[in-house]
TIBANU-531008 format. One record per residue (C-alpha): residue in one letter; residue number from 1; y, z, x. Coordinates in Angstrom, 2 decimals, m for minus. Layout:
REM TIBANU-531008
+-------+-------+---------+---------+---------+
: lumro : kollo :       y :       z :       x :
+-------+-------+---------+---------+---------+
:     a :   NUM :       Y :       Z :       X :
...
+-------+-------+---------+---------+---------+
This chain:
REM TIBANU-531008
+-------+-------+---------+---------+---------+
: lumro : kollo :       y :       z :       x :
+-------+-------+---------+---------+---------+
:     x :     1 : m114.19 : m152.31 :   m1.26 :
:     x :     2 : m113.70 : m154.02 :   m4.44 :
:     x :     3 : m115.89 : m156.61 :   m5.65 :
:     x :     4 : m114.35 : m157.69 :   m8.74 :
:     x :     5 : m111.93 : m160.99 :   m7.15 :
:     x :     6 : m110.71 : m163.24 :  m10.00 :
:     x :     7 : m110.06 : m167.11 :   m8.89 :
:     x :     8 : m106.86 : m168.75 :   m9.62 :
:     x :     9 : m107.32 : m171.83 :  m11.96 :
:     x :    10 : m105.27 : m174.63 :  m11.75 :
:     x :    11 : m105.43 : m178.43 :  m13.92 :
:     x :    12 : m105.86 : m181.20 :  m11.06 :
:     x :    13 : m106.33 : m184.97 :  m12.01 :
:     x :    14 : m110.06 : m184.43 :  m12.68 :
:     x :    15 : m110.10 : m181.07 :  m14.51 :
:     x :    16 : m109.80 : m177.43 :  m13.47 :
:     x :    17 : m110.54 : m176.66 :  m10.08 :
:     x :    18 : m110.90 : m173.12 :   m8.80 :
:     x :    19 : m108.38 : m172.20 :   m6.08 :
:     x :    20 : m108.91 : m168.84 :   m3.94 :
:     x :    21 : m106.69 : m167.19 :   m1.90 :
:     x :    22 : m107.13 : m166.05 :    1.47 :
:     x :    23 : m107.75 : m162.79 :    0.76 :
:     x :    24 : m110.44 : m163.28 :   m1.32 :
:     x :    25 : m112.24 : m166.46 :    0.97 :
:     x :    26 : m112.14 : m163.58 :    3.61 :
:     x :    27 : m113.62 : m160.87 :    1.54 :
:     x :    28 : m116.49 : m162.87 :    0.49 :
:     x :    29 : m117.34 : m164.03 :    4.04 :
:     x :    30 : m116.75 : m160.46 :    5.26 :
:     x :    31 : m119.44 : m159.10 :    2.51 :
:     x :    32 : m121.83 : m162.27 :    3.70 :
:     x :    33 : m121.79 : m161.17 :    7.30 :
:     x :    34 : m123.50 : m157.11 :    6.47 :
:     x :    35 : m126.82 : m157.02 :    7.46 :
:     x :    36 : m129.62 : m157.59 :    4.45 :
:     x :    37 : m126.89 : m159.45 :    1.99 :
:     x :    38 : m128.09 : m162.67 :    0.25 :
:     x :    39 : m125.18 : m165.31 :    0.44 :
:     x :    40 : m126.74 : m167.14 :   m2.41 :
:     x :    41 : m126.74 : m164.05 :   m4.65 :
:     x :    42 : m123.40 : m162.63 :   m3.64 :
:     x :    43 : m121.64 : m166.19 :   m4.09 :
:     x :    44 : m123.65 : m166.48 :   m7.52 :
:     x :    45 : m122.30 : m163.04 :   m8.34 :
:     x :    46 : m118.43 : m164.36 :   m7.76 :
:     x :    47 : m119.30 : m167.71 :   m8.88 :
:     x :    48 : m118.96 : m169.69 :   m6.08 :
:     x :    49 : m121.29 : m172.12 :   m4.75 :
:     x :    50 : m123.35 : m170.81 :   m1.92 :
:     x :    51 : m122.80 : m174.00 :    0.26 :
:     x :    52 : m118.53 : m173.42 :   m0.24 :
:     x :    53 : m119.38 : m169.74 :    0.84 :
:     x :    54 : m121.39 : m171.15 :    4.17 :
:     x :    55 : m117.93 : m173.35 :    4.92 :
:     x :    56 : m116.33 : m170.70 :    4.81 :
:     x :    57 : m117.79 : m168.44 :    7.02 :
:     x :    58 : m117.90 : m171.50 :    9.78 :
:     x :    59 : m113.93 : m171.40 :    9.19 :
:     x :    60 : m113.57 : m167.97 :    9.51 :
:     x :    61 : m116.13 : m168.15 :   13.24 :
:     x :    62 : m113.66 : m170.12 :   14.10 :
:     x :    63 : m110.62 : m168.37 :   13.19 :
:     x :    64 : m109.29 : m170.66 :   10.98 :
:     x :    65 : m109.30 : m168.65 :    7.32 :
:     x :    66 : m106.20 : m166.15 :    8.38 :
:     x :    67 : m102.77 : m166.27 :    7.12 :
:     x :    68 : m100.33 : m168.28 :    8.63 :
:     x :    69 :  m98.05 : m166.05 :   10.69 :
:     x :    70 :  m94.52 : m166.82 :   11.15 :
:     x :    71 :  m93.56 : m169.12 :   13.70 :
:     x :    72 :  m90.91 : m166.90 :   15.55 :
:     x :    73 :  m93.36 : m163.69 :   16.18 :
:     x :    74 :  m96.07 : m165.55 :   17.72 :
:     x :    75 :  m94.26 : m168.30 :   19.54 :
:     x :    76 :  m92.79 : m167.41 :   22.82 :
:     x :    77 :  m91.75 : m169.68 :   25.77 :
:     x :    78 :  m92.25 : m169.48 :   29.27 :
:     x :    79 :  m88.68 : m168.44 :   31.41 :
:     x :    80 :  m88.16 : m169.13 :   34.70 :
:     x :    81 :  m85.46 : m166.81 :   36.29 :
:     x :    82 :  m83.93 : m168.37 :   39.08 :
:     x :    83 :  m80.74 : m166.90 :   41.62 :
:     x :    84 :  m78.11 : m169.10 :   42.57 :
:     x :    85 :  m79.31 : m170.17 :   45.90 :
:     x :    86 :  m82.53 : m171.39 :   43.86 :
:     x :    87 :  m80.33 : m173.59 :   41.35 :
:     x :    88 :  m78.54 : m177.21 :   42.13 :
:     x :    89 :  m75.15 : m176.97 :   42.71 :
:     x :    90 :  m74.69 : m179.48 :   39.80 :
:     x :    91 :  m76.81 : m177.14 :   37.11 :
:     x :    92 :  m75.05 : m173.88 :   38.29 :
:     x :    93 :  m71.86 : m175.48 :   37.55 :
:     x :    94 :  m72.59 : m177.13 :   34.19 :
:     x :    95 :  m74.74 : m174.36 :   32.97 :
:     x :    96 :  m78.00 : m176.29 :   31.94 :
:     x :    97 :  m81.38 : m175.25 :   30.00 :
:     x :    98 :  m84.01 : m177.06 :   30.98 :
:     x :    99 :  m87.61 : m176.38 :   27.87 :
:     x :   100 :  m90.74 : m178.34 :   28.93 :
:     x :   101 :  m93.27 : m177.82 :   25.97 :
:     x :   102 :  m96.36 : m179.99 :   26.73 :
:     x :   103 :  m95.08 : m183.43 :   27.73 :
:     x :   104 :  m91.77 : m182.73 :   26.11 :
:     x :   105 :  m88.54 : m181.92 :   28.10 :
:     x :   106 :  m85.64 : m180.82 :   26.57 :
:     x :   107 :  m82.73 : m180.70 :   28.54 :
:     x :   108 :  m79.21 : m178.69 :   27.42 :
:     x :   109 :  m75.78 : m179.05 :   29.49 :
:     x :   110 :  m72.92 : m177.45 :   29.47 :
:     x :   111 :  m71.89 : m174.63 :   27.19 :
:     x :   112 :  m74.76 : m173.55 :   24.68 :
:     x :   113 :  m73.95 : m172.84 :   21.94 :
:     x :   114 :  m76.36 : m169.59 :   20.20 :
:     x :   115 :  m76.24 : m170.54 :   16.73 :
:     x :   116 :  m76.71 : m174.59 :   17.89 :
:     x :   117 :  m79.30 : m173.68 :   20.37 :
:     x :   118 :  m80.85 : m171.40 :   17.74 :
:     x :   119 :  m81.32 : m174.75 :   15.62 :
:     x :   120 :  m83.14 : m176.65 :   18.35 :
:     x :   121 :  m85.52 : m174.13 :   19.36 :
:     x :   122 :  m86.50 : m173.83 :   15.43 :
:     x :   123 :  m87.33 : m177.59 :   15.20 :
:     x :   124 :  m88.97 : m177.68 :   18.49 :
:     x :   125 :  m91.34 : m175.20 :   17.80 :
:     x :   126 :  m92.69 : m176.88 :   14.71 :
+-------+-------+---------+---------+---------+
């Protein structure tokens, strides 16, 4: 594994702040978790302080230093399949789509239209 990570630098209001990526957050913590490795040392070696290295490794226990992954391949809904003896007479008719995400119902009647529906489902799963 390479060792050699270089920080992006960016100007904020109060000077230059080092900004790393994910990549290299997760690197770091990976190399602080091998057995025998100082995290003082190894985050001196990078130049980071040892107390933003010990942050990080509590985010990445708790699974919270990965990439963000993109909302349609890890979002999926629960569907109900239901005959038409199990459906009101009124829904079979109309054709209604009924979501219920948390305490939020979402209720579609009539015709649906994909690329309409499409839309909603987008901004509901937000």
């Amino acid at each position: 594994m390479d060792t050699n990570f270089q920080p992006v630098t960016q100007r904020g209001p109060r000077g230059k702040y080092r900004q790393h990526s994910l990549e290299f957050k997760r690197a770091l913590v990976e190399m602080t978790l091998q057995p025998g490795v100082s995290v003082a040392r190894l985050a001196r070696e990078h130049g980071v302080n040892a107390n933003q290295v010990f942050t990080w490794r509590k985010l990445y226990e708790a699974g919270q230093l990965v990439a963000a992954a993109p909302a349609q391949s890890s979002d999926l809904l629960p569907v109900v399949v239901a005959t038409q003896e199990q459906v009101p007479e009124s829904e079979a008719a109309t054709g209604t789509i009924t979501l219920e995400i948390g305490r939020v119902r979402l209720r579609i009647e009539g015709q649906a239209n994909a690329a309409t529906l499409a839309q909603v489902l987008e901004r509901v799963l937000r």
